[in-house]
Structures are given as structure tokens and as C-alpha cells.
C-alpha positions in Angstrom: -6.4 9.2 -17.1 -5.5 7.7 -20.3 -7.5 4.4 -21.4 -5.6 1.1 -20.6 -3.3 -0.3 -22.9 -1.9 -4.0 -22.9 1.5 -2.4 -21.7 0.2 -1.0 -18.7 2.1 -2.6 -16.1 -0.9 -2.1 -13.5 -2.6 -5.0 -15.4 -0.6 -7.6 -14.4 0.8 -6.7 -10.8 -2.7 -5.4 -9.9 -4.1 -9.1 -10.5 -1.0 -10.5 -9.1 -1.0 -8.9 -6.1 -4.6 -10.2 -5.4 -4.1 -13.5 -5.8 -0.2 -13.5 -3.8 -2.6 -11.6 -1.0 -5.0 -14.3 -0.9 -2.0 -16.4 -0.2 -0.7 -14.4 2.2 -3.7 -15.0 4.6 -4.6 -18.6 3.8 -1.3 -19.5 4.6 -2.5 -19.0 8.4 -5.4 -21.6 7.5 -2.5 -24.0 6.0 -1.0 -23.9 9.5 -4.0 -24.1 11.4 -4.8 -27.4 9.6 -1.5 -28.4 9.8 -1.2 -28.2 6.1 2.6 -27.1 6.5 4.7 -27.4 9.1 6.3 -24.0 10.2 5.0 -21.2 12.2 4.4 -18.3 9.1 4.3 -15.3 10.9 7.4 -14.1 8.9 6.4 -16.0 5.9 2.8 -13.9 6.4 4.4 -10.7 7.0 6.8 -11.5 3.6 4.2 -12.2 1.4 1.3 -9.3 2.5 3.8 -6.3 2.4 6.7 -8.0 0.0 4.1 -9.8 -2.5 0.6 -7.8 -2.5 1.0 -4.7 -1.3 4.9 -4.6 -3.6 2.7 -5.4 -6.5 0.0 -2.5 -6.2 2.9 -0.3 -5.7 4.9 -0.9 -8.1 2.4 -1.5 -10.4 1.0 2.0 -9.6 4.1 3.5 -10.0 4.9 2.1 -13.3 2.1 3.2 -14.6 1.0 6.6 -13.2 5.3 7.8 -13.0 5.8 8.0 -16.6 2.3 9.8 -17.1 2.7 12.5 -14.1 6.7 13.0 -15.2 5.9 12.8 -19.0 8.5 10.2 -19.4 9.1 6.8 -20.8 6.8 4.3 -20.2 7.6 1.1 -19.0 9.6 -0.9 -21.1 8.6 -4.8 -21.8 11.3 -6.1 -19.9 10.5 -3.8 -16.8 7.4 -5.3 -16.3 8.1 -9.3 -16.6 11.1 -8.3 -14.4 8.4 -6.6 -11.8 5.9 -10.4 -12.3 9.0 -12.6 -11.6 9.9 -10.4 -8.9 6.7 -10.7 -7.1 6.7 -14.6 -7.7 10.1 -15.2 -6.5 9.1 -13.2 -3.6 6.1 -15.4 -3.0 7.8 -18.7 -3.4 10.4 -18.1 -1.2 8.0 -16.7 1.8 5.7 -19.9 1.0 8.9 -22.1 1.3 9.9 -20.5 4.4 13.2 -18.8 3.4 12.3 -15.2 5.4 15.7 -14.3 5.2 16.8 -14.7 1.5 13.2 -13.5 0.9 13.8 -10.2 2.9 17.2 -10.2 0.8 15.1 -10.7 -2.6 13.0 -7.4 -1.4 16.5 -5.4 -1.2 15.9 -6.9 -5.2 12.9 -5.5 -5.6 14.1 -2.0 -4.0 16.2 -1.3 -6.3 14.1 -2.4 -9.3 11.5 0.3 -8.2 14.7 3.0 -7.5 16.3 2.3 -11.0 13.2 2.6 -12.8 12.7 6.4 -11.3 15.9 7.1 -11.8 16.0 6.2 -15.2 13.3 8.1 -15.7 14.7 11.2 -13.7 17.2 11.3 -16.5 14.3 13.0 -18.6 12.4 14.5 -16.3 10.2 17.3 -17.5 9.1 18.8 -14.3 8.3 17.2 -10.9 5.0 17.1 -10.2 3.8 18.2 -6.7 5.6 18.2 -3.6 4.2 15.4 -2.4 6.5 13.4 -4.1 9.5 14.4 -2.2 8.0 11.5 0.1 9.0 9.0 -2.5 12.4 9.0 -2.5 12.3 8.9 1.1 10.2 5.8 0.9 12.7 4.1 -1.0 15.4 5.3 0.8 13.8 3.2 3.9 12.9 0.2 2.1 16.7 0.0 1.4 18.2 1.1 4.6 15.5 -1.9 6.2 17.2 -4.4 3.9 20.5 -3.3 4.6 20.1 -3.4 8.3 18.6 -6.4 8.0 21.7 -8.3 6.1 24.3 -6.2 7.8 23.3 -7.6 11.0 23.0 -11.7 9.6 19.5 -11.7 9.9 19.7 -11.2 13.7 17.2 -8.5 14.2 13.6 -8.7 12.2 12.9 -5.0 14.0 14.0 -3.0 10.5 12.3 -4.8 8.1 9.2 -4.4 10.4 9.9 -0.8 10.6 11.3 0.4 7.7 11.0 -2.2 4.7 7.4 -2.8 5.9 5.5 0.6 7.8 7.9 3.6 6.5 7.9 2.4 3.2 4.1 2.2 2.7 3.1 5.4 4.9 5.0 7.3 3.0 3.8 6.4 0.1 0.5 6.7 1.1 1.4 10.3 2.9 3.3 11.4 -0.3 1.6 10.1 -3.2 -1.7 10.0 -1.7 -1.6 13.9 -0.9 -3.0 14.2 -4.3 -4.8 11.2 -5.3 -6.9 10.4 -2.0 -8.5 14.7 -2.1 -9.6 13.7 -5.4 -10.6 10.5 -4.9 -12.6 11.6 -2.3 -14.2 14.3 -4.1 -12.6 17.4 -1.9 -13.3 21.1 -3.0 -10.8 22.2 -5.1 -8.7 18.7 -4.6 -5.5 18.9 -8.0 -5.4 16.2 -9.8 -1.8 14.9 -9.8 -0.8 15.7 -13.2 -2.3 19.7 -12.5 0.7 22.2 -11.6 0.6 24.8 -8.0 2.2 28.4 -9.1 4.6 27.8 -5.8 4.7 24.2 -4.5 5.3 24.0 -0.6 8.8 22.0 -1.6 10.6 23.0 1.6 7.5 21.7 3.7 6.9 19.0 2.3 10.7 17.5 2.7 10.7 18.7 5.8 7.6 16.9 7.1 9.3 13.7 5.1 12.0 13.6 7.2 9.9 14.3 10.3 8.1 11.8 10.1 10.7 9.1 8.8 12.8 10.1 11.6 10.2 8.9 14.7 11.5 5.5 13.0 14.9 5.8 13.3 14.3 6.8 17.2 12.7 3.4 17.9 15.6 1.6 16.1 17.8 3.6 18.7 15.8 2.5 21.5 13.3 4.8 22.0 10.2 3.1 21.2 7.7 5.1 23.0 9.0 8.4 21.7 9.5 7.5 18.4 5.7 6.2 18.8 4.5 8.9 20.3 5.4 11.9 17.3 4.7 9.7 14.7 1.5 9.1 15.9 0.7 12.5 16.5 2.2 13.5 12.7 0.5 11.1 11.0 -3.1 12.4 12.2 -1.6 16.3 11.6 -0.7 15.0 7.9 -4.0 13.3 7.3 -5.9 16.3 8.3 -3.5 18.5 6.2 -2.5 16.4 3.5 -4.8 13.7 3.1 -7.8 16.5 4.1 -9.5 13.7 6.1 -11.8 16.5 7.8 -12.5 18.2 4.9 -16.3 17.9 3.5 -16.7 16.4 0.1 -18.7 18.0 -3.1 -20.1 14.8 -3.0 -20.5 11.8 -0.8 -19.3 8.6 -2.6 -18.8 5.3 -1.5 -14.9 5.4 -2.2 -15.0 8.8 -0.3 -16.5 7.5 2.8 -13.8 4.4 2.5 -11.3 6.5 2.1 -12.2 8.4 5.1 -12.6 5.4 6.7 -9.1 3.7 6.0 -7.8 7.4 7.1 -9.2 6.6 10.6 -8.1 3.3 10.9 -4.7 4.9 9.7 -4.9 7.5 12.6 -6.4 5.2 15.2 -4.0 2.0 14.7 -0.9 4.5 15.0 -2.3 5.7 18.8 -3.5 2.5 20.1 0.3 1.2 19.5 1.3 4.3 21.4 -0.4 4.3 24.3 -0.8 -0.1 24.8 -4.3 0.1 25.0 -4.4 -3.5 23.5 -1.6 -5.9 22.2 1.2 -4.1 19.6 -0.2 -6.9 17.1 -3.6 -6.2 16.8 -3.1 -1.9 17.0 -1.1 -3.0 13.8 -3.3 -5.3 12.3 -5.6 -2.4 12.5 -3.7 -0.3 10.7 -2.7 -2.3 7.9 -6.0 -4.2 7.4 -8.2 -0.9 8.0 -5.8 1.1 6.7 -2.7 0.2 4.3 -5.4 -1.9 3.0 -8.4 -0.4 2.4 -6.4 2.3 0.9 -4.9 0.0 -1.5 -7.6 -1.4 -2.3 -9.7 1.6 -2.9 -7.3 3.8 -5.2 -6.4 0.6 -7.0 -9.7 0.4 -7.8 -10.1 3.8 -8.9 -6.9 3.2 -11.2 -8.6 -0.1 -13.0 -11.8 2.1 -14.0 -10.1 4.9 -15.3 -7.5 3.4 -17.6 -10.4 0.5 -18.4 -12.8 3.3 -19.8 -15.3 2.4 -17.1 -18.2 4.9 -15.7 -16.5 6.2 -13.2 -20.3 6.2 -11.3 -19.0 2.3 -9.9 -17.3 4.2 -7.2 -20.4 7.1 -6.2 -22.5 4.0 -5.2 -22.0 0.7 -5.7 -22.9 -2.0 -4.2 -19.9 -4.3 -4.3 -17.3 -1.5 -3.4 -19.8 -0.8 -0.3 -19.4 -4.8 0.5 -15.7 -5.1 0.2 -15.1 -1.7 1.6 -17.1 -3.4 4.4 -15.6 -6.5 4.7 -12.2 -4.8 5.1 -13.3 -3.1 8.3 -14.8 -5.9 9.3 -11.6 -8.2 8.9 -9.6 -5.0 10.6 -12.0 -4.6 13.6 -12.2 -9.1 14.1 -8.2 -9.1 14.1 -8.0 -6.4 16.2 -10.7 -8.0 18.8 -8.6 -11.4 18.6 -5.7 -9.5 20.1 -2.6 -11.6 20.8 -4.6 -14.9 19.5 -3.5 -15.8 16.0 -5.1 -18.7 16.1 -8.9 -17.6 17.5 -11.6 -18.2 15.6 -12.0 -15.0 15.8 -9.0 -14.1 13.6 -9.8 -16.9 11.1 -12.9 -14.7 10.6 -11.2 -12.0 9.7 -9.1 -14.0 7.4 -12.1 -14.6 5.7 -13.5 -11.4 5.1 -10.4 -10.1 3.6 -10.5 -12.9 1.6 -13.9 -12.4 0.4 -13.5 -8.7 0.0 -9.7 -9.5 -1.9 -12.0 -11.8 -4.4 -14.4 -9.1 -5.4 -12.0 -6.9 -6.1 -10.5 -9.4 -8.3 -13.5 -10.3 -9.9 -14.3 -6.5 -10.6 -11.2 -6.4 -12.2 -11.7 -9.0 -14.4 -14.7 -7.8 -15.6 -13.4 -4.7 -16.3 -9.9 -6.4 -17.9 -12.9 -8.8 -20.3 -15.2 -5.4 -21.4 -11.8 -3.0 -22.1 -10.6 -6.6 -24.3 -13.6 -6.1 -26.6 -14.1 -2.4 -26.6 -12.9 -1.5 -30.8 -9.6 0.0 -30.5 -9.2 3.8 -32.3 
């Protein structure tokens, strides 16, 4: 990857996202100590999937898009537009307006889908078939939002499903097909900017709209089915996309997280399937130990390459072992807590992801302070 420049857009959503995320959970805490008055379990919700993980994302995106495509980077404009976005988002969750905040996200939807379209224009070549997950994942994020305002705001069930889950697994799924092989050192892993002779296209969509489909099943009713598939895709994409049981050249301490966050991806999925515990810890699991960690970890990856950095922070060190840790720590306490939202146990876990959210950040301000006064060539 290319060193950082002050245009990347990473820079600012990256750090945004951290701090909206540390929101996100403290805003339980507020609660808890009566601090505000409402019950935030939408304003939560909001604000972890709408505000941090919408700022990784896009802030991925906008960077890495233009670079795999050889397009346009992003323009000034594009990336205040992306902050405010992300702090409008945040506001209006904090002031408890779920609805016009869910509305805002339909906002933020089509920011991300104009700015690859616009670059679609120009495209050079697309480039591996992984990506045919992304428009997909867009496509859901929409459809959620448009569900959701069709109906008045009556039913919260396709924001949760598509706006929320679909939108980030197929990211993760699509995008991820590339990055997390290399990430975690896989024989003969492509980066994402190398080209296949023959890309499995075909495949590819077609395991897209597998997959998205077990969604649109439990919006029709069948919950258990719809469960059920994607629950059995999802660990038949990680083995074949994500190569979860594939051995490493080398074990690293991203690697192992990375395989770690693919079992908590895998094992959240089933225990919502088959109601071995509460829905709402099985998916606290998954996004904590999964969504999460993996956001975490390739965001991570994504500061020290464009910062210039050794990339020997991620083989061993000691503070992405910690936060790796506290992440599955956080996921395993919420998960324990089950139902209870207000156990000690799950103000633990809010917590550790706290802890683990603040040395992230702090690793990326170090990194932000040491590419400031590296001479420029």
C-alpha cells in the first residue's frame, strides 16, 4: 500500500469511528446511572453499526476503492461530507431520534453508492470477484432503510437485518475474501490489487445472492430457515473464502485474531439458529467477536501500511495481543450475561471493549504523530 497522505479519508473516519464507538457503549453506563432518561437499545444499536462500524467502512472504502479500481481519489468535499455524516448520525442516536436517525443512514447509503458509482464511470477493470458482494451490500443497506420508512417506522426487524447484519457480512464475506488470506498470512493469499487469469465471477454472484437471500426469508416469516442456510453458508464461505482452515506461512498475532473473529463469526450465526441461549447474546457474539474484532484488526493493518510503519506490530505485539484479547473477552462476558443488559456482567464487557477501542486509538495516534514528522519526498 501507498504511504498515507493528509487526503486519505481513513484518517479521519478511522479516529471517528473510535471515539462515536466508545459512545456507543457508554451510553449503556449513562442509563445505568440514570445519566439520561430513555431506554438506548435503539440509540446503541444506531450508533455501533450507523456511527463506528459506518465510519471504518466507509472510510476503508474511500480509501482502498480508488486504489484497487485506479480511479479518482476522494475529493475534499467527499470526505467532510462522510465526518458530518457520521456526527449527525451520532447526535441524533444520542438524542434519541431512532427513526430520523435510521432515515439519516438511508443518507449515508447513498453517499457510499454515489461515490462508487462515480467512480464506476472510469473504471479500469474490477478487481476480484469478491467485489460482486459490494453492491449487494449496498443494495441491503437501502432496501433496510426503505422498508423501514415505507412502513412508518413500524417494524425495527429490516434495519436489524438488512441495514445492520447483511450489510456488514457482506462486506466482510466480499471484501474480506482478499484482505483477511493475506492478512493472515495464507499460502499463496492475492493481494487485492493482484489480477486471477479467470475470476470465479459467476460464483461469486451467485453465492451473494445465496446468502443475502436467507434474509429476505426471515422478513417473510421464516425465521428458522432463513437461520438455518445462512448459518450453514456463512461457515462454507469462511472456510472457502475467508480460508479460516487454511495454515498460515506464519503465525502472527493478527492471524490468530483473525481466525479468531472467523469463529466467533461462524459460532454466533449457529447459536442464533438453534436457541441454545438468548437471540441477544448469539448476536452480541457475533458482532463483538466477530464484526468487531475484524474491524478492528484489518483497520489496524490499513493505519500501518499507509503510515509507513514496520509492518512487524502485527507478527507480535503486545498491545494487538491485549486488545485482540479484550475483544473476546467483552464478546464471551455479553454473551454469558444473556438476556441481562444491565448485569454487572455486561457492564464488564462494556469495559473491555472500551479499553481495547482506546488502544486502538492510541496506536493510531501514534502512528498519525510519527507519519506527521517523517520528511515528505
Amino acid at each position: 500500500m501507498n504511504h498515507s497522505t493528509p487526503n486519505d479519508p481513513y484518517r479521519g473516519l478511522f479516529f471517528l469511528g473510535g471515539i462515536v464507538g466508545i459512545l456507543g457503549v457508554s451510553i449503556w453506563l449513562a442509563f445505568a446511572y440514570k445519566l439520561i432518561s430513555y431506554y438506548p437499545r435503539e440509540a446503541h444499536a444506531n450508533i455501533m453499526f450507523f456511527g463506528l462500524l459506518w465510519s471504518f467502512i466507509a472510510g476503508f472504502m474511500m480509501t482502498a476503492i480508488p486504489r484497487m479500481t485506479q480511479t479518482t481519489p476522494a475529493k475534499s468535499w467527499e470526505r467532510r461530507l462522510a465526518i458530518g455524516l457520521v456526527v449527525a448520525q451520532t447526535l441524533l442516536s444520542v438524542l434519541n431520534l431512532t427513526s430520523i436517525a435510521v432515515y439519516w443512514f438511508a443518507a449515508q447509503t447513498l453517499f457510499l453508492v454515489s461515490f462508487v458509482a462515480m467512480r464506476a464511470r472510469h473504471i479500469q477493470r474490477i478487481p476480484f470477484a469478491g467485489f460482486a458482494f459490494l453492491p449487494i451490500a449496498l443494495f441491503q443497506a437501502a432496501l433496510g432503510a426503505f422498508l423501514f420508512i415505507y412502513s412508518g417506522g413500524g417494524s425495527r426487524e429490516p434495519v436489524t437485518l438488512l441495514c445492520q447484519e447483511a450489510f456488514v457480512l457482506n462486506l466482510i464475506l466480499g471484501l474480506g475474501s482478499r484482505l483477511i488470506p493475506v492478512l493472515s498470512r495464507i499460502p499463496k493469499a492475492r493481494l487485492p490489487n493482484e489480477i486471477q487469469s479467470s475470476e470465479p465471477w459467476a460464483t461469486s454472484l451467485l453465492a451473494a445472492l445465496t446468502l443475502n437471500a436467507t434474509y429476505w426469508t426471515q422478513l417473510l416469516g421464516w425465521t428458522s430457515l432463513g437461520l438455518q442456510v445462512r448459518s450453514v453458508l456463512v461457515l462454507a464461505f469462511c472456510i472457502w473464502l475467508l480460508k479460516w482452515l487454511k495454515r498460515p506461512t506464519q503465525w502472527t498475532a493478527m492471524g490468530v485474531a483473525l481466525k479468531a473473529a472467523t469463529t466467533c463469526l461462524c459460532l454466533g450465526l449457529v447459536l442464533q439458529t438453534f436457541n441454545f441461549v438468548p437471540s441477544i447474546a448469539a448476536i452480541h457474539f457475533l458482532y463483538i467477536g466477530g464484526f468487531g474484532l475484524i474491524t478492528f484488526i484489518v483497520s489496524t493493518r490499513v493505519v500501518l501500511a499507509h503510515g509507513g510503519q514496520d509492518l512487524s506490530f502485527e507478527v507480535s505485539s503486545r498491545r494487538l495481543w491485549l486488545m485482540a484479547a479484550l475483544l473476546l473477552l467483552a464478546a464471551s462476558f455479553r454473551f454469558i450475561s444473556g438476556g441481562e443488559v444491565l448485569s454487572p456482567l455486561t457492564y464488564l464487557s462494556a469495559a473491555l471493549f472500551i479499553s481495547a477501542t482506546l488502544i486502538w486509538i492510541s496506536k493510531f495516534i501514534q502512528i498519525e504523530i510519527a507519519s506527521a514528522d517523517r520528511p515528505s519526498h
